[in-house]
PyMOL Python script that loads the backbone (N, CA, C, O; Angstrom):
from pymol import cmd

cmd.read_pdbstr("""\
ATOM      1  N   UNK A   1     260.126 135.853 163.149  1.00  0.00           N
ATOM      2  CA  UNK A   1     259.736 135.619 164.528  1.00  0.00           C
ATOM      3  C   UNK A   1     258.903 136.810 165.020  1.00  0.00           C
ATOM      4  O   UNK A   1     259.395 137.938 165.045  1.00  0.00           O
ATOM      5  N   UNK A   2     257.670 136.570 165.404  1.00  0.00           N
ATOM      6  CA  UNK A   2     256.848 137.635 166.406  1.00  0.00           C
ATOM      7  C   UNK A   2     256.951 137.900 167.912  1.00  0.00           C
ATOM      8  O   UNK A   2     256.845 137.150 168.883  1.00  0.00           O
ATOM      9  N   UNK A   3     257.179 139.130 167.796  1.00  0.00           N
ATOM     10  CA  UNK A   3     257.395 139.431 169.310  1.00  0.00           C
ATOM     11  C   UNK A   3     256.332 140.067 169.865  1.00  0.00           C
ATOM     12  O   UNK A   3     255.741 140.932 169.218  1.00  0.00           O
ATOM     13  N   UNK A   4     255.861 139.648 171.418  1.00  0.00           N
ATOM     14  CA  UNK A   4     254.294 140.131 171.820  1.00  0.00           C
ATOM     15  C   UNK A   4     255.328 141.405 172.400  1.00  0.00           C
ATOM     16  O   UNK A   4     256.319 141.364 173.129  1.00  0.00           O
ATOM     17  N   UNK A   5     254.875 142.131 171.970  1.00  0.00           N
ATOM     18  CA  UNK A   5     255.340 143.418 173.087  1.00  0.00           C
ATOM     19  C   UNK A   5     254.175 144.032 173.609  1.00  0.00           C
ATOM     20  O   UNK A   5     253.328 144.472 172.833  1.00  0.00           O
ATOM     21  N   UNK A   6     254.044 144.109 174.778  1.00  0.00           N
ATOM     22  CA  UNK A   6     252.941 144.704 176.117  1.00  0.00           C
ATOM     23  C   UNK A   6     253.009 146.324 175.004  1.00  0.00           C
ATOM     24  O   UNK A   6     253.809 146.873 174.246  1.00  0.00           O
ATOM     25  N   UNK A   7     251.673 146.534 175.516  1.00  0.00           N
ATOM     26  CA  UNK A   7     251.195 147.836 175.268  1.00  0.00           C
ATOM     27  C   UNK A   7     250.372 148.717 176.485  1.00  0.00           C
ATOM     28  O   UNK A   7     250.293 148.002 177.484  1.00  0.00           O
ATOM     29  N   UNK A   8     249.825 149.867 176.671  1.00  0.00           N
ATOM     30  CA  UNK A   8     249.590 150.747 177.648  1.00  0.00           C
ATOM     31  C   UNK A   8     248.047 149.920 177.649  1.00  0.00           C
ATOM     32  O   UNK A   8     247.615 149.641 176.531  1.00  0.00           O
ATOM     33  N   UNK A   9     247.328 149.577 178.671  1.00  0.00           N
ATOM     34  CA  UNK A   9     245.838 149.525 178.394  1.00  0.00           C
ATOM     35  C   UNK A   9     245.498 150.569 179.025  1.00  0.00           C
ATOM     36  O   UNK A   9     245.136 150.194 180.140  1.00  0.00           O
ATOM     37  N   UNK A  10     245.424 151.515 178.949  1.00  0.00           N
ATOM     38  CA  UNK A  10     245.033 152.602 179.939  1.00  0.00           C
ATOM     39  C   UNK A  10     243.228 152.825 180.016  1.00  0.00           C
ATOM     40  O   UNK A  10     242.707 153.500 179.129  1.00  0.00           O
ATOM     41  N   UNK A  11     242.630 152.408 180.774  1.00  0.00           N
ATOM     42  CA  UNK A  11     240.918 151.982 180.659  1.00  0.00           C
ATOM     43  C   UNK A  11     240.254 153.548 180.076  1.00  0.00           C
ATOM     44  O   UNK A  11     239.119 153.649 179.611  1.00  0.00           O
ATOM     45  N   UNK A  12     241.223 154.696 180.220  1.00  0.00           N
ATOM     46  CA  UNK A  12     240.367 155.577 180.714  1.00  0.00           C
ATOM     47  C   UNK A  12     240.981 156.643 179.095  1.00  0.00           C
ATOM     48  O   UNK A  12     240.544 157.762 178.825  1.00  0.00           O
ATOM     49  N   UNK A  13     242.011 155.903 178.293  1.00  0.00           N
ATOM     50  CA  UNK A  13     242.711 156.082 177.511  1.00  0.00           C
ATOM     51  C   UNK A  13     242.572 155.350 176.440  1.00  0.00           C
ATOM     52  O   UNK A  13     243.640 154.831 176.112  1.00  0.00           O
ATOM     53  N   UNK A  14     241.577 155.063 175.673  1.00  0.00           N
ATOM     54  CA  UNK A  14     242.007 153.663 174.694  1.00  0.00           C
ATOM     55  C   UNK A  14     243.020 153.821 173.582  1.00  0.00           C
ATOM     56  O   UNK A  14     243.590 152.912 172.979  1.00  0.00           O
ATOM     57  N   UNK A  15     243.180 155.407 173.373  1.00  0.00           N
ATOM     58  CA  UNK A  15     244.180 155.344 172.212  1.00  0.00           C
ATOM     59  C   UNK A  15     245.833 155.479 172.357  1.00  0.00           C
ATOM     60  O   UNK A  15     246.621 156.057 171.609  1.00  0.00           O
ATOM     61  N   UNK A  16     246.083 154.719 173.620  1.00  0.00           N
ATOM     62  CA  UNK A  16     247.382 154.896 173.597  1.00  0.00           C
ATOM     63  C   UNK A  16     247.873 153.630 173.724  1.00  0.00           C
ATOM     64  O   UNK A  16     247.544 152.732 174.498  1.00  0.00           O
ATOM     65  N   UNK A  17     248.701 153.671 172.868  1.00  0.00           N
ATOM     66  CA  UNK A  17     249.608 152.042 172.131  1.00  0.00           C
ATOM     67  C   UNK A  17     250.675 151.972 173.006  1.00  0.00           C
ATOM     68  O   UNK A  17     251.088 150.843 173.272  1.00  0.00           O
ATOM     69  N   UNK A  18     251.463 153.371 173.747  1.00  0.00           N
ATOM     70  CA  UNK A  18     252.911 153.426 174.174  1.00  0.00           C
ATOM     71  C   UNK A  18     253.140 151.780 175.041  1.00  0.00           C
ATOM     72  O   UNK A  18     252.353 151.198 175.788  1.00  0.00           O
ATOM     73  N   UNK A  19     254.833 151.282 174.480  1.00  0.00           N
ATOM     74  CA  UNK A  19     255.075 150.127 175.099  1.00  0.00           C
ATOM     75  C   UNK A  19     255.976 150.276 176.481  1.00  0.00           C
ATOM     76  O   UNK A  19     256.358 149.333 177.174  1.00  0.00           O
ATOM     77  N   UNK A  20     256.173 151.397 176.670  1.00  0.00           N
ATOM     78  CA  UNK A  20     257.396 151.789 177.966  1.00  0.00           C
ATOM     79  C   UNK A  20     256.130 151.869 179.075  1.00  0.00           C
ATOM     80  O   UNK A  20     255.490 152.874 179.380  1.00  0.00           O
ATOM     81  N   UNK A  21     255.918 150.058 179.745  1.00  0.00           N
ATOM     82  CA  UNK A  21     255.115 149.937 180.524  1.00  0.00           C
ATOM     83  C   UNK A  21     255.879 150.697 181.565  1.00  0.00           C
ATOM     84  O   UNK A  21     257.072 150.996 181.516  1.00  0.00           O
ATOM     85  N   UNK A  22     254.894 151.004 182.648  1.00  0.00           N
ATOM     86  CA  UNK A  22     255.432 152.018 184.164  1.00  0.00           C
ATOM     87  C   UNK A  22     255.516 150.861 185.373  1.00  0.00           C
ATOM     88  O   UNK A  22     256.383 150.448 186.143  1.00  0.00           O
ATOM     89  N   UNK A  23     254.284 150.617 185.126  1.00  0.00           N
ATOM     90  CA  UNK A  23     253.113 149.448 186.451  1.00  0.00           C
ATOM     91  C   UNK A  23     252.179 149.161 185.784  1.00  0.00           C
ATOM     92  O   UNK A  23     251.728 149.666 184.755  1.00  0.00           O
ATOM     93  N   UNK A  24     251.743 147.964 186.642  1.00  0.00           N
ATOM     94  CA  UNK A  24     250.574 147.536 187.024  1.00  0.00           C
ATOM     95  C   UNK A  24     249.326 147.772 187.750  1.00  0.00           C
ATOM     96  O   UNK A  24     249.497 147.865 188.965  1.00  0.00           O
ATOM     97  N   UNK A  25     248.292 147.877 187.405  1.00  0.00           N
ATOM     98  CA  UNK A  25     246.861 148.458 188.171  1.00  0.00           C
ATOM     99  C   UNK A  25     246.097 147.172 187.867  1.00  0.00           C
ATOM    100  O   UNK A  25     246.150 146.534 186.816  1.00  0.00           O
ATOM    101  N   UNK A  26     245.299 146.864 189.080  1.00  0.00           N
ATOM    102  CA  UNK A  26     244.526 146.130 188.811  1.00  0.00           C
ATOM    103  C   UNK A  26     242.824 146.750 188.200  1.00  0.00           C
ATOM    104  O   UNK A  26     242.303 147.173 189.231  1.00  0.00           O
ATOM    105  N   UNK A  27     242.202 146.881 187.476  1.00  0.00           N
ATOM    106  CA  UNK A  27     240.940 147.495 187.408  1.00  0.00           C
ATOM    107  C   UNK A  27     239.821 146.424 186.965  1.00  0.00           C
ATOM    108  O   UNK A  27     239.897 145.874 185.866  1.00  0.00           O
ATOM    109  N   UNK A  28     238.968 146.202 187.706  1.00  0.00           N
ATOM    110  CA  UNK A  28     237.626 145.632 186.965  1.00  0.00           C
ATOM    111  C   UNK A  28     237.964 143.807 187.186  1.00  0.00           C
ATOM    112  O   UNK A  28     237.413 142.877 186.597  1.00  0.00           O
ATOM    113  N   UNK A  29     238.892 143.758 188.084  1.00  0.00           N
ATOM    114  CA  UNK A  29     239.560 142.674 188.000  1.00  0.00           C
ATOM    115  C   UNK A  29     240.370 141.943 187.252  1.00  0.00           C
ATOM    116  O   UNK A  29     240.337 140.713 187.205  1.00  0.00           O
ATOM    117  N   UNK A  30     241.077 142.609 186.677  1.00  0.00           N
ATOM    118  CA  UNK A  30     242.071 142.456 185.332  1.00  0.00           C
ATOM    119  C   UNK A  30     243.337 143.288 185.744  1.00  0.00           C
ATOM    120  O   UNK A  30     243.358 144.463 186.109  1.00  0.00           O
ATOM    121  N   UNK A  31     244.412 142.395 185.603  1.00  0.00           N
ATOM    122  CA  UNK A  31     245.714 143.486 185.894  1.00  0.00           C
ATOM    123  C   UNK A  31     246.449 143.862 184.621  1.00  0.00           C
ATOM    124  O   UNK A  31     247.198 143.176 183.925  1.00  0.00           O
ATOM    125  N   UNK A  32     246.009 145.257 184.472  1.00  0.00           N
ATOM    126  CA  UNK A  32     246.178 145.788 183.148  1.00  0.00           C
ATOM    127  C   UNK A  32     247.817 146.620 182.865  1.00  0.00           C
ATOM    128  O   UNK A  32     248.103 147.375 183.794  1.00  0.00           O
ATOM    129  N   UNK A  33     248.527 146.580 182.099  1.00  0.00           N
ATOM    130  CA  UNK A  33     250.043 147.160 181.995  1.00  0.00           C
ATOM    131  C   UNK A  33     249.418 148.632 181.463  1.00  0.00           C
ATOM    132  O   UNK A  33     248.477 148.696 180.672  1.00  0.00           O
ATOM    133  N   UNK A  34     250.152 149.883 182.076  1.00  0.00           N
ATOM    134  CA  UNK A  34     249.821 151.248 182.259  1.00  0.00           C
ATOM    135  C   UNK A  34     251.349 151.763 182.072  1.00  0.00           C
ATOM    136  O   UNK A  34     252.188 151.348 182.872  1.00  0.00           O
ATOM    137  N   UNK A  35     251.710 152.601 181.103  1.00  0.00           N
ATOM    138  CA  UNK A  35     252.539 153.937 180.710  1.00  0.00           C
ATOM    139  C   UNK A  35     252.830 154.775 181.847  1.00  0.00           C
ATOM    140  O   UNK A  35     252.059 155.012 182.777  1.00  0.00           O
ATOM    141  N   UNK A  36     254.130 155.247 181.682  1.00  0.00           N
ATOM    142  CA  UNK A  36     254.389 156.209 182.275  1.00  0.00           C
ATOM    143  C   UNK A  36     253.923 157.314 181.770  1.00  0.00           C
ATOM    144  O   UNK A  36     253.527 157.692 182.873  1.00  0.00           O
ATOM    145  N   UNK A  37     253.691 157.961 181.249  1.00  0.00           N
ATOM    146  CA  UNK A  37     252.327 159.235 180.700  1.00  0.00           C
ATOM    147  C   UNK A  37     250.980 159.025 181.383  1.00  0.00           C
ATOM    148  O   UNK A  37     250.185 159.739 181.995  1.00  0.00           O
ATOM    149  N   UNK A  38     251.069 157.579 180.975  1.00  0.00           N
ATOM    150  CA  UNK A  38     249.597 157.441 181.138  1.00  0.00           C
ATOM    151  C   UNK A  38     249.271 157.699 183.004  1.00  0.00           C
ATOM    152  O   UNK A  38     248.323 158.387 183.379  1.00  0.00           O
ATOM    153  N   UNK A  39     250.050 157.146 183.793  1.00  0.00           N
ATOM    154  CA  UNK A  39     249.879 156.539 184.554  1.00  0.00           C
ATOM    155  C   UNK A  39     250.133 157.984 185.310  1.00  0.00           C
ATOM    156  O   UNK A  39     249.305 158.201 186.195  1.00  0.00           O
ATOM    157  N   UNK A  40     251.123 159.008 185.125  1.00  0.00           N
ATOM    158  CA  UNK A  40     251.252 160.879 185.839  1.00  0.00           C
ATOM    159  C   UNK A  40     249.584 161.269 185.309  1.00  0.00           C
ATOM    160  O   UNK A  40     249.030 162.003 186.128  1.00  0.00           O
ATOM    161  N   UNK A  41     248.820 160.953 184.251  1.00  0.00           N
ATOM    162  CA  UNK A  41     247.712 161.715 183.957  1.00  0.00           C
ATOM    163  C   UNK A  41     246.773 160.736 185.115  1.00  0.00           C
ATOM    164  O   UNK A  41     246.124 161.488 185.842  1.00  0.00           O
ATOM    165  N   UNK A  42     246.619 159.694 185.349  1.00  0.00           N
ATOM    166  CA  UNK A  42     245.964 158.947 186.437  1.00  0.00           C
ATOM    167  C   UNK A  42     245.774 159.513 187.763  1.00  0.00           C
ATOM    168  O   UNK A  42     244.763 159.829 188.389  1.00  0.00           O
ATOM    169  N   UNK A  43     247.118 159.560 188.044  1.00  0.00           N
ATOM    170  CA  UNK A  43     247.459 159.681 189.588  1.00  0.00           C
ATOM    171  C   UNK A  43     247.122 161.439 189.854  1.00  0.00           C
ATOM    172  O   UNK A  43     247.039 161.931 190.979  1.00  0.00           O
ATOM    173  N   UNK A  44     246.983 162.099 188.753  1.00  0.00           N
ATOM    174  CA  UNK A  44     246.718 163.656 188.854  1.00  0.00           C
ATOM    175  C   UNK A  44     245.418 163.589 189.180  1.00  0.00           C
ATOM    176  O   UNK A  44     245.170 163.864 190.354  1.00  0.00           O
ATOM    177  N   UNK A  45     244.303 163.238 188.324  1.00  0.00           N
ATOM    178  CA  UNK A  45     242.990 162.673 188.795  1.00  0.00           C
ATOM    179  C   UNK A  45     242.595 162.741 189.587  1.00  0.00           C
ATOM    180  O   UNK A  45     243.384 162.634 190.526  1.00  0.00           O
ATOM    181  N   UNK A  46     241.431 162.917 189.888  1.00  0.00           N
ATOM    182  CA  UNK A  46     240.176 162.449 191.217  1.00  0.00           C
ATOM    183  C   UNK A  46     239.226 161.497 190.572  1.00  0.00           C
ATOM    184  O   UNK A  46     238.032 161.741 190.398  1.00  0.00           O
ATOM    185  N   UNK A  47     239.932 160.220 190.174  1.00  0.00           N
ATOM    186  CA  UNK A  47     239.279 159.160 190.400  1.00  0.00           C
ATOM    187  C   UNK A  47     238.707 158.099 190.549  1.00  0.00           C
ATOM    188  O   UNK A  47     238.638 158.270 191.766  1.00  0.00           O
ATOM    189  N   UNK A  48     238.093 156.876 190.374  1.00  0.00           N
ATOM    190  CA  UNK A  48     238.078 155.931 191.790  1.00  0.00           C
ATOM    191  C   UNK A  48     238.187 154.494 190.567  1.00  0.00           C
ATOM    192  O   UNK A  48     237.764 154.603 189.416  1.00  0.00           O
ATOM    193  N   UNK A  49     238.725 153.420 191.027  1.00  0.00           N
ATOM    194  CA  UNK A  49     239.057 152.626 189.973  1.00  0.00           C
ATOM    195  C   UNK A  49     239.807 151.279 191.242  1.00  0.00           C
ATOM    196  O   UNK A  49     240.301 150.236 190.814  1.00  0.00           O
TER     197      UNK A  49
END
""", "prot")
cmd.dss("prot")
cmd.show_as("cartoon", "prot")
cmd.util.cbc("prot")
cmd.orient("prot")
């Protein structure tokens, strides 16, 4: 049996696979699943999305 397990899309990140989604962001019109790593390096940022 295959299991889909969600992965990080982080737009600004492509190489991160991590599955311990955080939230949701919508970007580009797509609501993309985002990491908790990913998502503290985001919010540190200046910028616009």
């Amino acid at each position: 049996m295959e299991h889909n397990v969600e992965q990080c899309k982080n737009p600004w990140e492509n190489a991160c696979n991590n599955e311990q989604i955080k939230l949701y962001i919508q970007f580009n019109g797509e609501i993309i699943p985002i990491c908790e790593c990913c998502w503290k390096k985001i919010a540190d940022q200046n910028i616009e999305w």
